[in-house]
N, CA, C and O atoms as a GROMACS GRO file, in nm:
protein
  404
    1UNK      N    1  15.089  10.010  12.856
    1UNK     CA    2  14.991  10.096  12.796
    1UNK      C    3  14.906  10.018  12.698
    1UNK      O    4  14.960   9.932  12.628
    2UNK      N    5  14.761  10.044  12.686
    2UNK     CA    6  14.696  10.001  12.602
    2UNK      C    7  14.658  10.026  12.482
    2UNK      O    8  14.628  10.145  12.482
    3UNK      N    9  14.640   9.980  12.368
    3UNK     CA   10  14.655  10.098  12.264
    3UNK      C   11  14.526  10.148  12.261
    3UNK      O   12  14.524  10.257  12.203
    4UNK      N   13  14.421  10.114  12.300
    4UNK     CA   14  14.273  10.207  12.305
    4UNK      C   15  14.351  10.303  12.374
    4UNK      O   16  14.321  10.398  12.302
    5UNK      N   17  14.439  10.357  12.471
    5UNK     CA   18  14.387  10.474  12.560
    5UNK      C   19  14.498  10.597  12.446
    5UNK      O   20  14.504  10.720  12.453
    6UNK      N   21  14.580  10.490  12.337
    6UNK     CA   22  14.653  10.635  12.336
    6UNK      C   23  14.594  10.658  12.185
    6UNK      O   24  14.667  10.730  12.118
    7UNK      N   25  14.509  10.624  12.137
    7UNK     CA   26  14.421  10.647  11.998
    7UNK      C   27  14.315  10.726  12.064
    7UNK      O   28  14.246  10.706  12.164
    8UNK      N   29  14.323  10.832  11.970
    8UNK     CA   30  14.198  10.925  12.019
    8UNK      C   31  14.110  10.926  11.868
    8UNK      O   32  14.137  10.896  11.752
    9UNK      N   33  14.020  10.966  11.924
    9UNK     CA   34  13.889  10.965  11.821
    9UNK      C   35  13.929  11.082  11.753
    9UNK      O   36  13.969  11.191  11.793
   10UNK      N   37  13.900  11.018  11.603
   10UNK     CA   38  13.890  11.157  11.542
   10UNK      C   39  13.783  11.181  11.476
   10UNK      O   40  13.680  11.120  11.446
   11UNK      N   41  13.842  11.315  11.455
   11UNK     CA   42  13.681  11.461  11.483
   11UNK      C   43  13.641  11.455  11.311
   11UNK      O   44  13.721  11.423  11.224
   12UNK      N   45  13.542  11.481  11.296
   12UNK     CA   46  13.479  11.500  11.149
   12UNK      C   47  13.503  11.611  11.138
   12UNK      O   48  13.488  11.695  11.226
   13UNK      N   49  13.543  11.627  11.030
   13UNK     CA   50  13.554  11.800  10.987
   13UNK      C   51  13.466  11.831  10.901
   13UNK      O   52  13.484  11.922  10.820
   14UNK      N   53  13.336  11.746  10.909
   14UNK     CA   54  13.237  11.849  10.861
   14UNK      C   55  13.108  11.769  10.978
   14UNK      O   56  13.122  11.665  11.042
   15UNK      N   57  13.004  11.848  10.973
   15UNK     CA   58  12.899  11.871  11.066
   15UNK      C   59  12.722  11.811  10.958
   15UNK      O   60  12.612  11.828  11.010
   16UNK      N   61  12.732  11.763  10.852
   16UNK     CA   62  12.653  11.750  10.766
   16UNK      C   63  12.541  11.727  10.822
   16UNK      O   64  12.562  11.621  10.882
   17UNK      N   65  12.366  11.776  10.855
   17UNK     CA   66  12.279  11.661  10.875
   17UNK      C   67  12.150  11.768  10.822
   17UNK      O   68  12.107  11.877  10.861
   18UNK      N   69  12.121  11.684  10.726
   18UNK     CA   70  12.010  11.745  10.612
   18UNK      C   71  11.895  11.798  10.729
   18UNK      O   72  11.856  11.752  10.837
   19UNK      N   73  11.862  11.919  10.650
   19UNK     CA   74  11.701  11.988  10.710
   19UNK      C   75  11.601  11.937  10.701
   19UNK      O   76  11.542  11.940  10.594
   20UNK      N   77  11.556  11.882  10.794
   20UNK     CA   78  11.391  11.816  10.797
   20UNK      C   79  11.281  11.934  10.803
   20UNK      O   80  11.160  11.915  10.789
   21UNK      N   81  11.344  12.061  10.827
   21UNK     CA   82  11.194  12.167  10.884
   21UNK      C   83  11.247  12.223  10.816
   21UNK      O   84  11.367  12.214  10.793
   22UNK      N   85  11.124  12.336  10.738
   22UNK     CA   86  11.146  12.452  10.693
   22UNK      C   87  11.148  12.556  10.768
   22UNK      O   88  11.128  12.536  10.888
   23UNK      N   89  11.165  12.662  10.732
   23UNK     CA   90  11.074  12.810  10.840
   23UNK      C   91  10.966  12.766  10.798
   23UNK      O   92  10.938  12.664  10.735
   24UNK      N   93  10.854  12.927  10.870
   24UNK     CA   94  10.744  12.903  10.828
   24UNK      C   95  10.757  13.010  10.691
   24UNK      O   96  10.675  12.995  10.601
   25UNK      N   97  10.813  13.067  10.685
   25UNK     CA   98  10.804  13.174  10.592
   25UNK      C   99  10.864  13.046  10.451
   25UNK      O  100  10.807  13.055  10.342
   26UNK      N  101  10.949  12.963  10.463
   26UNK     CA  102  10.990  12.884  10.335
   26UNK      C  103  10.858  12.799  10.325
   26UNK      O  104  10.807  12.790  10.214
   27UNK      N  105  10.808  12.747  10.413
   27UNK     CA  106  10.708  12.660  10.395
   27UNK      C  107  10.570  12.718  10.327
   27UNK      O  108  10.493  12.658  10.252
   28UNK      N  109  10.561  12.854  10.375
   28UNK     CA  110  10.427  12.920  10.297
   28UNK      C  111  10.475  12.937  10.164
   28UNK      O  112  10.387  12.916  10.081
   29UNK      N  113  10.632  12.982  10.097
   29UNK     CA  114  10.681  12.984   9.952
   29UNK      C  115  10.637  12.852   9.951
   29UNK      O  116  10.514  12.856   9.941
   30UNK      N  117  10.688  12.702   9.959
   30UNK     CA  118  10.631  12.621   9.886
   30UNK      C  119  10.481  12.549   9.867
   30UNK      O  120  10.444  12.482   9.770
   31UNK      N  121  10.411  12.577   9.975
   31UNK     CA  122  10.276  12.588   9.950
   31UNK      C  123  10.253  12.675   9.824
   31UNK      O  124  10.228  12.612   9.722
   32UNK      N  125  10.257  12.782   9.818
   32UNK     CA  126  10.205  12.833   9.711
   32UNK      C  127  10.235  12.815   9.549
   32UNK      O  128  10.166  12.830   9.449
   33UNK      N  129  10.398  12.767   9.578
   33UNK     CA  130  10.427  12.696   9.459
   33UNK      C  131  10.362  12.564   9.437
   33UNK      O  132  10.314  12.517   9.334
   34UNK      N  133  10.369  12.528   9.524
   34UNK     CA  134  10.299  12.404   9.475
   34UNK      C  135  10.115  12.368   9.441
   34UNK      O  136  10.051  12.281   9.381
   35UNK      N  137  10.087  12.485   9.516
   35UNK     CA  138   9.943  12.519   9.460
   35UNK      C  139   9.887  12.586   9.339
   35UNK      O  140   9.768  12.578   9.307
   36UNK      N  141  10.009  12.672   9.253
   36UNK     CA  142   9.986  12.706   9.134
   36UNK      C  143   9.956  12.642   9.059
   36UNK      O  144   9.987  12.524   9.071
   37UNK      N  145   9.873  12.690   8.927
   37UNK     CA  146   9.860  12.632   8.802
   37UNK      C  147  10.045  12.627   8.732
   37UNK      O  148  10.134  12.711   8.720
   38UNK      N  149  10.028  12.468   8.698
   38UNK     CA  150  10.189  12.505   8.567
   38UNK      C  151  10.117  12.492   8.401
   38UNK      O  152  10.029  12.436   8.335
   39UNK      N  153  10.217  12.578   8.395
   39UNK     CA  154  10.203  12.640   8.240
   39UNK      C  155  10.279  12.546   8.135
   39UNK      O  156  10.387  12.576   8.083
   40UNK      N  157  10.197  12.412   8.107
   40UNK     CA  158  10.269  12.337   8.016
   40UNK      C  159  10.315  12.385   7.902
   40UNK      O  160  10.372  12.298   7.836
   41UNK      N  161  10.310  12.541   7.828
   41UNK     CA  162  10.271  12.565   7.684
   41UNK      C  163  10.418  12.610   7.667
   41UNK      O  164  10.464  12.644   7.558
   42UNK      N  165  10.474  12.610   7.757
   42UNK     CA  166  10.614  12.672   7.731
   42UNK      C  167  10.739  12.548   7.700
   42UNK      O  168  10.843  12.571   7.638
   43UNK      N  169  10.699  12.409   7.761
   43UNK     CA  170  10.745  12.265   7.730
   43UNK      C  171  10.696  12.206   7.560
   43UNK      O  172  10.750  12.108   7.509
   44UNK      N  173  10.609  12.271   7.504
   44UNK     CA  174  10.567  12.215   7.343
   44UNK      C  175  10.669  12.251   7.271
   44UNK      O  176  10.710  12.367   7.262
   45UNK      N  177  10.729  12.130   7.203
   45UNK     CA  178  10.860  12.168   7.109
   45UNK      C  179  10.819  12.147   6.989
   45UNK      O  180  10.903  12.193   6.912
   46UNK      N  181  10.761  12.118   6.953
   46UNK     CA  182  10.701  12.035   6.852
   46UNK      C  183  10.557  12.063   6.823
   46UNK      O  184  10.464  11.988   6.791
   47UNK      N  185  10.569  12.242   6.851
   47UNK     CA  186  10.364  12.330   6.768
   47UNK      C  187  10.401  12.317   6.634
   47UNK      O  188  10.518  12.298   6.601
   48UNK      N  189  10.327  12.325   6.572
   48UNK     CA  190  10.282  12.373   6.415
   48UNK      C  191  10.442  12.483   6.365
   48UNK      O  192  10.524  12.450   6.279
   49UNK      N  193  10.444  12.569   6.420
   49UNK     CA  194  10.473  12.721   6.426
   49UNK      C  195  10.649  12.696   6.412
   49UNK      O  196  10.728  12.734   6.326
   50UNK      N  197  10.665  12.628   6.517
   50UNK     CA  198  10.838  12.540   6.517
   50UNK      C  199  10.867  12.464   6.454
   50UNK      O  200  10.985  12.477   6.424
   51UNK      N  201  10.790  12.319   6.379
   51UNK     CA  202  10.785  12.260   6.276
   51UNK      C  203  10.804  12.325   6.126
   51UNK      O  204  10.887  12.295   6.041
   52UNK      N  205  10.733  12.391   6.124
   52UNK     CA  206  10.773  12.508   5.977
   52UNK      C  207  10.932  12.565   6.019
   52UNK      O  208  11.046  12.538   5.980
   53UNK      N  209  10.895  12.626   6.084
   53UNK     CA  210  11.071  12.748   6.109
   53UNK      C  211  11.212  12.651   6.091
   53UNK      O  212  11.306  12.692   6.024
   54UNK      N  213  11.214  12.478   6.179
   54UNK     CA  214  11.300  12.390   6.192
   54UNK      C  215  11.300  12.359   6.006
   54UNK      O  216  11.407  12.364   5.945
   55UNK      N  217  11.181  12.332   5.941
   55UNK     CA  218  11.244  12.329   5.799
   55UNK      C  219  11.275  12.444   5.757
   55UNK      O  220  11.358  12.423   5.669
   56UNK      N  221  11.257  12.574   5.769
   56UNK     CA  222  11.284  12.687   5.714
   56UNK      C  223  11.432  12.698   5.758
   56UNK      O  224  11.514  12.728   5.672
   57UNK      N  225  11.460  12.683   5.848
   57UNK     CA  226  11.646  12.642   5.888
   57UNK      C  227  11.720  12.523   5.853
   57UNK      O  228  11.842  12.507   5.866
   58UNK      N  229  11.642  12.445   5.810
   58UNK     CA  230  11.739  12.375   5.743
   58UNK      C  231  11.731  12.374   5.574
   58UNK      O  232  11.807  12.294   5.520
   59UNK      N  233  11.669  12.433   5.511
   59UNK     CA  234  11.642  12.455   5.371
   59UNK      C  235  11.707  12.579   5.316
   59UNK      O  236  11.799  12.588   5.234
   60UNK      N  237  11.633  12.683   5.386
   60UNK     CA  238  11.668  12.829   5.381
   60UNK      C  239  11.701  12.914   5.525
   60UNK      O  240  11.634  13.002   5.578
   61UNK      N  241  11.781  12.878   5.550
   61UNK     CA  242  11.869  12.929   5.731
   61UNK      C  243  11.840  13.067   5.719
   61UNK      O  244  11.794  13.116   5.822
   62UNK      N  245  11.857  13.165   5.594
   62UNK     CA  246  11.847  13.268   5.711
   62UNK      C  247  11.701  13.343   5.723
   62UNK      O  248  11.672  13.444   5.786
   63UNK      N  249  11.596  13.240   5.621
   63UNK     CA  250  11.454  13.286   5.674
   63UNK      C  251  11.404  13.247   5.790
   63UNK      O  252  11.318  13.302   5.860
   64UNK      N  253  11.499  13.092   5.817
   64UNK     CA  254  11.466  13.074   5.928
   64UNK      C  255  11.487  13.135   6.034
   64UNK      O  256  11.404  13.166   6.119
   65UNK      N  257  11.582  13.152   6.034
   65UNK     CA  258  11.637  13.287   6.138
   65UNK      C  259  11.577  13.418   6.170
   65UNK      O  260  11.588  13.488   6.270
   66UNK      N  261  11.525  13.432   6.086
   66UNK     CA  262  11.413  13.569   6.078
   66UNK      C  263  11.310  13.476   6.120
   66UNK      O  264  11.238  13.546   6.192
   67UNK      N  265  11.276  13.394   6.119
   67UNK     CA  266  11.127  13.324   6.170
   67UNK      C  267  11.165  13.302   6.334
   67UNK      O  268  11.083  13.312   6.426
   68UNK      N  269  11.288  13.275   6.347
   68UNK     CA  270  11.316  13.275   6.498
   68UNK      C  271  11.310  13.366   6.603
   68UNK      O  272  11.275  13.344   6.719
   69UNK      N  273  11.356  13.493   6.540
   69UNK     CA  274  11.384  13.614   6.621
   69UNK      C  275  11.234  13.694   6.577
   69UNK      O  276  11.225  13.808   6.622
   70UNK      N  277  11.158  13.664   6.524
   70UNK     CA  278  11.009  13.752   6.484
   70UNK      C  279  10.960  13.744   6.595
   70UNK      O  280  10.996  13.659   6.678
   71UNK      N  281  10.825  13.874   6.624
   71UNK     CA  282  10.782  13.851   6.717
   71UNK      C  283  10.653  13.761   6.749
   71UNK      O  284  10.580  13.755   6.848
   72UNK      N  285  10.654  13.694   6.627
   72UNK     CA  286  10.528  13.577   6.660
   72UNK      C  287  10.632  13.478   6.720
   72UNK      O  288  10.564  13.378   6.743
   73UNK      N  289  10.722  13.459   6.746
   73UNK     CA  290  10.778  13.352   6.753
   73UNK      C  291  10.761  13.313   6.864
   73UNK      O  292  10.727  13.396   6.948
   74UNK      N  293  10.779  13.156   6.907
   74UNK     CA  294  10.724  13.086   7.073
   74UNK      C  295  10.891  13.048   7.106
   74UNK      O  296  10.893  12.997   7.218
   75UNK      N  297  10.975  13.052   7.072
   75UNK     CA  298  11.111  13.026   7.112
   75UNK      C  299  11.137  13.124   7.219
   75UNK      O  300  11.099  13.241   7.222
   76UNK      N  301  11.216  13.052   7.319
   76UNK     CA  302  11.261  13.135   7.467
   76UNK      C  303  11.424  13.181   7.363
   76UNK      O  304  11.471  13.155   7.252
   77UNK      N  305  11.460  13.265   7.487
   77UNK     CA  306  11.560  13.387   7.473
   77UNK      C  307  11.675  13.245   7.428
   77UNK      O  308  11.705  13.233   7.309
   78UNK      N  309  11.721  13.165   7.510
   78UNK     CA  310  11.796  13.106   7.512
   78UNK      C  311  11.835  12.977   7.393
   78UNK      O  312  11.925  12.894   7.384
   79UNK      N  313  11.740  13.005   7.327
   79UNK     CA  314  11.658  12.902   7.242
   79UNK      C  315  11.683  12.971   7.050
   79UNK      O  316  11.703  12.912   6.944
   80UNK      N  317  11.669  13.118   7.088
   80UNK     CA  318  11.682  13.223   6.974
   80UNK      C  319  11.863  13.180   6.960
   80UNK      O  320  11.928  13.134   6.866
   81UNK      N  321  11.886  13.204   7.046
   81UNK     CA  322  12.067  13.228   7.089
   81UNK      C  323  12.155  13.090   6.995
   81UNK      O  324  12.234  13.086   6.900
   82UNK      N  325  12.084  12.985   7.086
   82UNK     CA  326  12.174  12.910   7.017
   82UNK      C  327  12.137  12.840   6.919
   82UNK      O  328  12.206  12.742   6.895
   83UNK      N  329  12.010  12.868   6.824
   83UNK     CA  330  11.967  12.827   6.708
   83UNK      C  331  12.069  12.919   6.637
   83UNK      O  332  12.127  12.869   6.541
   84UNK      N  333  12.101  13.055   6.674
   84UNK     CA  334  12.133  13.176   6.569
   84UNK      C  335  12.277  13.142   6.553
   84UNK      O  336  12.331  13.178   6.448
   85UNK      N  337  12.336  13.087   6.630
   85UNK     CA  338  12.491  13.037   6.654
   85UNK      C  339  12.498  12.887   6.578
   85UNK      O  340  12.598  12.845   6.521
   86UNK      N  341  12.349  12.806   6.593
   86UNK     CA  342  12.384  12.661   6.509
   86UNK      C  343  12.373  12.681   6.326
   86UNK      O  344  12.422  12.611   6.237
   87UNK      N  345  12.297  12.791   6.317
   87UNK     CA  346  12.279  12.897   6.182
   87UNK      C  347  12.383  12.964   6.128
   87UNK      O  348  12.384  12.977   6.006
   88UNK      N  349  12.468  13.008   6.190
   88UNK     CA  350  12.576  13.050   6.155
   88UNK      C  351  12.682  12.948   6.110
   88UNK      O  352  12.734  12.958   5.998
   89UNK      N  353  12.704  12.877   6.173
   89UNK     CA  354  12.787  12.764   6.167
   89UNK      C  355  12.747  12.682   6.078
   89UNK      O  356  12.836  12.653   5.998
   90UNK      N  357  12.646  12.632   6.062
   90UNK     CA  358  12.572  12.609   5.954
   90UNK      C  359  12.626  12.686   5.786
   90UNK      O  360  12.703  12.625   5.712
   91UNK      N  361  12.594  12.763   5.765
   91UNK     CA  362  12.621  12.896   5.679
   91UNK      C  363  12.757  12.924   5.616
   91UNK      O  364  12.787  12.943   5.498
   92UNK      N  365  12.828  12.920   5.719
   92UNK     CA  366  13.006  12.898   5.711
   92UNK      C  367  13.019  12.765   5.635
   92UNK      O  368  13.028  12.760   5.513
   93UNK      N  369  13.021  12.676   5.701
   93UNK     CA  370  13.040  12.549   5.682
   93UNK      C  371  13.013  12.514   5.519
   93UNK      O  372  13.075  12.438   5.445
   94UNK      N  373  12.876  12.614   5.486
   94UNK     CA  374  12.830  12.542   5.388
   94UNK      C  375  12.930  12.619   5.258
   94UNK      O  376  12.970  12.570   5.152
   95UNK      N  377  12.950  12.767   5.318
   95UNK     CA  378  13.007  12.848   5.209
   95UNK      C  379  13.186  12.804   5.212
   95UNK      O  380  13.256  12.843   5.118
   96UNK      N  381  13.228  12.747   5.293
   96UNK     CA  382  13.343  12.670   5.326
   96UNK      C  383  13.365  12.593   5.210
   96UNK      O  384  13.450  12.612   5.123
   97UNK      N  385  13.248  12.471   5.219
   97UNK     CA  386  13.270  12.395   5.130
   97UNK      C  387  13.204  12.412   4.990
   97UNK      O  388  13.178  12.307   4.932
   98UNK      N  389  13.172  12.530   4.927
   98UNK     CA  390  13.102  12.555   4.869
   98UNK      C  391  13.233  12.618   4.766
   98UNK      O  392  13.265  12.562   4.660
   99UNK      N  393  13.304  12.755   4.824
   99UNK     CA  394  13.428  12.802   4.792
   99UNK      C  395  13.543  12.724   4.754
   99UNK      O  396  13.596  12.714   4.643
  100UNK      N  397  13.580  12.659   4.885
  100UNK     CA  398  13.702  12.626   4.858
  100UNK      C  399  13.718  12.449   4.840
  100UNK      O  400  13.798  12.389   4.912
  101UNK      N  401  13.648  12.387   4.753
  101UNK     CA  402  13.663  12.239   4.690
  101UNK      C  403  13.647  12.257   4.562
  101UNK      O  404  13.653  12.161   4.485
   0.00000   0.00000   0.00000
């Protein structure tokens, strides 16, 4: 016996081979995405408006905090959240060591 005949091939157990085509229905979604205007104004970290509030949180946290959650404010939802959580912690920390040394 030869040993090629009693080795058998083995099978891939997965089938992987990337999509070259879209539908047409995915292909008209990315046409149009990609033909939109993008809205750089939502990427500015660093307006006027956030520059003040970032010292107002680190001087006086909880005006800043009220400058965060106001409704002039340009901060996204996610952005309010975990400033209000780095504010807190902040706050503790300070009355931590403020109290008990």
């Amino acid at each position: 016996m030869s040993s090629k005949s009693t080795k058998a091939k083995k099978k891939k157990w997965y089938n992987w081979k990337p999509k070259r085509e879209f539908s047409e229905r995915n292909q008209k979604l990315i046409d149009e995405l990609n033909a939109a205007p993008r809205d750089y104004s939502m990427m500015e970290v660093f307006t006027k408006w956030r520059l003040i509030t970032y010292v107002w949180v680190i001087f006086l946290p909880p005006y800043g905090l009220y400058r965060i959650w106001s409704k002039e404010s340009t901060f996204r939802r996610s952005e309010k959240w975990t400033w209000t959580f780095m504010i807190i912690c902040y706050i503790v920390y300070f009355l931590k060591l403020v109290l008990f040394s």
